[in-house]
Structure formats: C-alpha cells, structure tokens
C-alpha positions as CSV (number, residue, x, y, z in Angstrom):
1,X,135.1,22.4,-6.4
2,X,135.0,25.4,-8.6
3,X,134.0,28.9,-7.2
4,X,131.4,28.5,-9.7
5,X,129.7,25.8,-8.5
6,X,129.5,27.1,-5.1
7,X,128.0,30.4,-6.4
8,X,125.7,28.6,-8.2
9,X,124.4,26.6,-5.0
10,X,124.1,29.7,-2.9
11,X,122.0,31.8,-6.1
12,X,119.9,28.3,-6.4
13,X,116.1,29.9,-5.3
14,X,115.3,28.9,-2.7
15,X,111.9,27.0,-2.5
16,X,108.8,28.2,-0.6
17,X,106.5,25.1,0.3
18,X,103.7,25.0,1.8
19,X,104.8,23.0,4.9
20,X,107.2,26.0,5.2
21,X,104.5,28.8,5.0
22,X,102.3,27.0,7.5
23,X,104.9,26.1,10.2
24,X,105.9,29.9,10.1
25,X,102.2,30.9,10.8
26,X,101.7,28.2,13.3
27,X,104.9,29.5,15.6
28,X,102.6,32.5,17.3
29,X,100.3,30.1,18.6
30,X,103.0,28.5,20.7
31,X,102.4,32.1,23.0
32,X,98.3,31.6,22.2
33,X,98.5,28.2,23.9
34,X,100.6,29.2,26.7
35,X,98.3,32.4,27.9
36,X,95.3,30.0,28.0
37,X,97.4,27.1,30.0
38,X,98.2,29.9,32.6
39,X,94.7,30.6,33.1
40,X,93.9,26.9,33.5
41,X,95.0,23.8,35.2
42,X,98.1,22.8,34.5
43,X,99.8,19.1,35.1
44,X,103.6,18.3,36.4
45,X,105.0,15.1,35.3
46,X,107.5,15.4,37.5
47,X,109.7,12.2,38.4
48,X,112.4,11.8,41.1
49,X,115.1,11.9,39.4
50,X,114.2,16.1,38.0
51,X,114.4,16.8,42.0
52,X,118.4,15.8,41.9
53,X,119.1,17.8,39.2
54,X,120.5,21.4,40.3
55,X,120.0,24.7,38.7
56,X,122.8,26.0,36.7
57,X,122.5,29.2,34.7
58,X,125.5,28.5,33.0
59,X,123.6,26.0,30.6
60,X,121.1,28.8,29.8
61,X,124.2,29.8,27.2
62,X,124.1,26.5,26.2
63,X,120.6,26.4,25.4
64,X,120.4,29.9,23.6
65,X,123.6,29.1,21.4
66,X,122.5,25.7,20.5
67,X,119.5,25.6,19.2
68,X,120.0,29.0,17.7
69,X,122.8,27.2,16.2
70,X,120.2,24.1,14.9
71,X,117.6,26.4,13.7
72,X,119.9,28.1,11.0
73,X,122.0,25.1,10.4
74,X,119.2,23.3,8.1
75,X,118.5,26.2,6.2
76,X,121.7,26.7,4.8
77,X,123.2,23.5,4.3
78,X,119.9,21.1,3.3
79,X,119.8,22.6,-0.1
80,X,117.8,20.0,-2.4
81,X,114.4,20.8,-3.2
82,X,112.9,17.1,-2.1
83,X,115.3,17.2,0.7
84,X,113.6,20.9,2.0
85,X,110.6,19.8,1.0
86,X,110.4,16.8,3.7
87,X,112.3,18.7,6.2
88,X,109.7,20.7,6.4
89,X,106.6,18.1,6.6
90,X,109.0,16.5,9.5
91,X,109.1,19.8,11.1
92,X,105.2,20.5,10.8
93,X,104.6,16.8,11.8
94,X,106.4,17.7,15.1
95,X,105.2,20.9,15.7
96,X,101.2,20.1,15.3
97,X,101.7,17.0,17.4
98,X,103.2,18.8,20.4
99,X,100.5,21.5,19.7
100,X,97.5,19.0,20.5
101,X,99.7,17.8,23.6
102,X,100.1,21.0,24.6
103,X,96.3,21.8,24.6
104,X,95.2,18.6,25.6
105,X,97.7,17.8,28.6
106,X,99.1,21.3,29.7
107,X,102.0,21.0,31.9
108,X,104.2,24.2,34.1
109,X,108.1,24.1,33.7
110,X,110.0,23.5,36.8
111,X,111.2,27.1,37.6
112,X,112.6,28.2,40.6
113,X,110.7,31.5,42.6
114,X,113.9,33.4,42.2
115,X,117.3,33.3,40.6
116,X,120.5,33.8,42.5
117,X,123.1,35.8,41.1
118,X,123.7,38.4,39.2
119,X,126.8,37.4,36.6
120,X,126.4,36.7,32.8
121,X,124.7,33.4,33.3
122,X,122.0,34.1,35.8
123,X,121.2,37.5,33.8
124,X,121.0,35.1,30.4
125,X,118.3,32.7,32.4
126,X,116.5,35.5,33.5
127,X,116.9,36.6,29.9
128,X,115.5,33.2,28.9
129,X,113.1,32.9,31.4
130,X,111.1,36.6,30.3
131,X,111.2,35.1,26.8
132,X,109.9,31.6,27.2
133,X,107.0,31.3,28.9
134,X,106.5,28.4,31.3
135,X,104.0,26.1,29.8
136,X,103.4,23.8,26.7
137,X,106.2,21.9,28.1
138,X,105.3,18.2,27.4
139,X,106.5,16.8,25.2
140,X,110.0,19.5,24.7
141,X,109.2,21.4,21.3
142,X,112.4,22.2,21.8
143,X,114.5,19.3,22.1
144,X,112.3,17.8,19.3
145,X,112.6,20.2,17.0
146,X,116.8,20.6,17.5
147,X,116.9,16.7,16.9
148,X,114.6,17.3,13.6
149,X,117.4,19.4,12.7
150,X,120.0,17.5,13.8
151,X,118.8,14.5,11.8
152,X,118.3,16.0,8.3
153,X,121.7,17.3,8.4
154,X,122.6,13.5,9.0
155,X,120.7,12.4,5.7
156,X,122.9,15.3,3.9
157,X,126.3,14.1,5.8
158,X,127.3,12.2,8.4
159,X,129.8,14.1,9.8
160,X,128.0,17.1,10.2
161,X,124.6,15.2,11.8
162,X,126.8,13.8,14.4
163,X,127.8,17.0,15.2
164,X,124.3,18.6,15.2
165,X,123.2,15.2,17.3
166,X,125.8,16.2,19.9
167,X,124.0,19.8,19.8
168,X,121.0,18.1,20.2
169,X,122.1,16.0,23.2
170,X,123.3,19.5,24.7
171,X,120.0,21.1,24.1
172,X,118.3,18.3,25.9
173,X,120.5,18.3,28.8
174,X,120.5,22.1,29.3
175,X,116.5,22.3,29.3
176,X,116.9,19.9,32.8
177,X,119.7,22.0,34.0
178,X,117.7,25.7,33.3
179,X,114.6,23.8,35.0
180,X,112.7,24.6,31.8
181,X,111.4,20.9,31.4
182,X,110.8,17.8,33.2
183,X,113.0,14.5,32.3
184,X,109.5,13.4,30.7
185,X,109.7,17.0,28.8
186,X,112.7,15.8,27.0
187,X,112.2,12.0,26.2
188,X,108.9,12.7,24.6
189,X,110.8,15.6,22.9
190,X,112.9,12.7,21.9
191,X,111.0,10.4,20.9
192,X,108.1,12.9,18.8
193,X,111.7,13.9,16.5
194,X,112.7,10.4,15.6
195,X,108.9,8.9,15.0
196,X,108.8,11.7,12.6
197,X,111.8,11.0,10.8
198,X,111.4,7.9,10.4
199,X,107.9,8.1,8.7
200,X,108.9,11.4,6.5
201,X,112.5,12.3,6.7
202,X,114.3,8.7,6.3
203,X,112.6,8.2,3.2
204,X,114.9,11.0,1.8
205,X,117.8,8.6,-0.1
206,X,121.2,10.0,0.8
207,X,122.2,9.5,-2.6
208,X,119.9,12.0,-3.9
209,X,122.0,14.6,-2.1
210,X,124.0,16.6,-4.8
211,X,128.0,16.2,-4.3
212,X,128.6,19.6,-4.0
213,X,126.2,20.3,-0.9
214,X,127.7,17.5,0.7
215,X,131.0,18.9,0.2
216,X,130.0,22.6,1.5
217,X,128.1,21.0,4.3
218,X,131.2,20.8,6.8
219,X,132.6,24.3,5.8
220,X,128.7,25.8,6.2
221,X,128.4,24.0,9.4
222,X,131.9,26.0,10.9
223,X,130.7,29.0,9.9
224,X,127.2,28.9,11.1
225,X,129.0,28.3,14.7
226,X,131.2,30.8,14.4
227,X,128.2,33.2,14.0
228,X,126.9,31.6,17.2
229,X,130.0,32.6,18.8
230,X,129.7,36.0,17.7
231,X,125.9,36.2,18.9
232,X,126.9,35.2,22.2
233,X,129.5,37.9,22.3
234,X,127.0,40.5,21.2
235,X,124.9,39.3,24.1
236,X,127.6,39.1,26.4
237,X,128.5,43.3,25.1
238,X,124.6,44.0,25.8
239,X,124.7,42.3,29.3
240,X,127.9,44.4,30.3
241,X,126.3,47.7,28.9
242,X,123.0,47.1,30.8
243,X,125.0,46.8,34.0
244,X,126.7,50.2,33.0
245,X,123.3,52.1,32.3
C-alpha cells in the first residue's frame, strides 16, 4: 500500500447520483409527516413485552454515537462507484417505504411525561427527545437505515460489517431502552433493511470491490469512531458549560 494509492482513493470524485440527490431532499419531510401525525390520530403497536422494558438515559449516548457513527461510516469507506450507486437506491428504497408507513399507519413513540434526573444522560435524552419528534415510528427509520449501513460495509469487508452489525444491534436496542420505539418499531425497522438489500444491495459482487478500499476499510472504520468519541466529548463539554451558564 503505497501513499500514493491512498491519495489517489481519497482525490477519486466522488459521484453524485440521483438516488443520492433525492434521499437528501426527501429527509425534511420526515418533520412534514410528523406535524401532520400530531394533529391526527395516531396508533400504538404496543406489545407486552415494551411495558418491561425500563427507561435508561444512559442508552440515549448510545443512540446519538451510533448511528452518527453508521451515517458517516458508508460515505467514507464504500468508495466504488456501482457500489455508491446501489447503496444509495437501498437507502431510498428504505426511506420511501417507511414514508408511506408513516403516512398511512401513524404511530406515537412511547415517551415518558417527564424525565428524572438531571446528569449527562438524562440531559442527552432530553437533548434527543427536543430533536426527534415522537411520531413516524413504525417501522424504525432508524434502525433500518443503521442496518442499511451496516450491511454495505459487509459487501466491502467482512470484518468491518460485523462491526457496524454490532452498531446496528446497539442502535436497535437503545431506541427500546430511550422509549423512542415500540419492539414492533424495531423488527419492521429490521426487516424493511434486509428486504432491501437483498433485492438491490446483495447484487453488489464482493469481488468488484477494489483491493485497496478493502484494505483502508478497517483503518477508516477506527478513525471514524474515534471522531465519535470526540463528538461525544464536545457534547459532554457543552452539557457541563450549560450547567455553568
């Protein structure tokens, strides 16, 4: 692996599809969708298992780091145009799908009236809670989407889509923990990901991937995290200077 290789992956343009252009002017309808659902009638699919699982704020920092974590991952590691290119369609597949859901069944995340506490973890739900309003829950855009990610990194390298699948899995688990989605939330959330790889994205051939991105993958992966880390430290510095204001 020469350094001139690897500059000449990270100068490579990157392509601008039109899967790409169209999921980035879909995202503000995500808010258009939930401001009509909260003047509507909304739908729990609540089952009784979601009653026996507690509130933790703690898993709010999970939530946050993760699937900030899956959401930059793809772009900097899945490199080859064809590769991008039905990453993308994948995505949009997912995202237009839970759209209609959204519309035609919409559902009210499981949120408490108040949160107790006021340490670093109950400030970051709250944090999470202003943000995220607390419809279009069914099926978990979220989840889906981190799995999406999580599974195009696994056509580009094995090693590093375990990983991601593991981020996914913590993603999944920390929606039911913050009470931002039912159980139901996250299977179908589940399910909608690997229904669209397996029409689009598994039709990628791993062996189209070129040598050298699977090489960086690993070492792009690291840093990516360690960015994470160093978001969550920023947030963690703007928590303790709102408490000193």
């Amino acid at each position: 692996m020469t350094w001139s290789a690897v500059s000449g992956t990270f100068t490579r343009p990157y392509p601008v599809t039109l899967p790409m252009v169209t999921l980035m002017l879909l995202v503000p309808c995500y808010l258009f969708i939930a401001n009509r659902a909260a003047v509507g009638t909304v739908y729990v699919p609540e089952l009784p298992w979601d009653r026996a699982i507690p509130l933790q704020p703690t898993w709010a920092l999970i939530y946050g780091a993760l699937y900030m974590f899956l959401i930059v991952l793809p772009v900097l590691v899945v490199r080859d145009e064809a590769h991008i290119r039905r990453t993308f369609w994948t995505y949009l597949s997912v995202w237009i799908t839970a759209y209609i859901c959204f519309v035609v069944y919409p559902t009210v995340a499981p949120r408490p009236p108040a949160i107790v506490g006021d340490g670093f973890a109950a400030w970051g739900l709250r944090f999470l809670y202003d943000a995220d309003p607390p419809y279009n829950c069914f099926p978990s855009l979220h989840v889906a989407h981190s799995f999406v990610s999580a599974l195009t990194c696994h056509r580009l390298d094995r090693r590093v889509g375990c990983g991601a699948l593991g981020c996914a899995s913590l993603v999944a688990i920390s929606t039911l923990f913050t009470k931002q989605h039912y159980i139901a939330d996250v299977v179908g959330g589940i399910v909608l990901a690997f229904v669209a790889y397996l029409i689009i994205l598994r039709g990628y051939p791993r062996g189209s991937v070129p040598e050298l991105d699977r090489r960086l993958a690993p070492m792009l992966a690291l840093a990516v995290l360690v960015l994470v880390g160093l978001g969550v430290v920023g947030f963690w510095i703007a928590y303790r200077l709102q408490g000193q204001a």
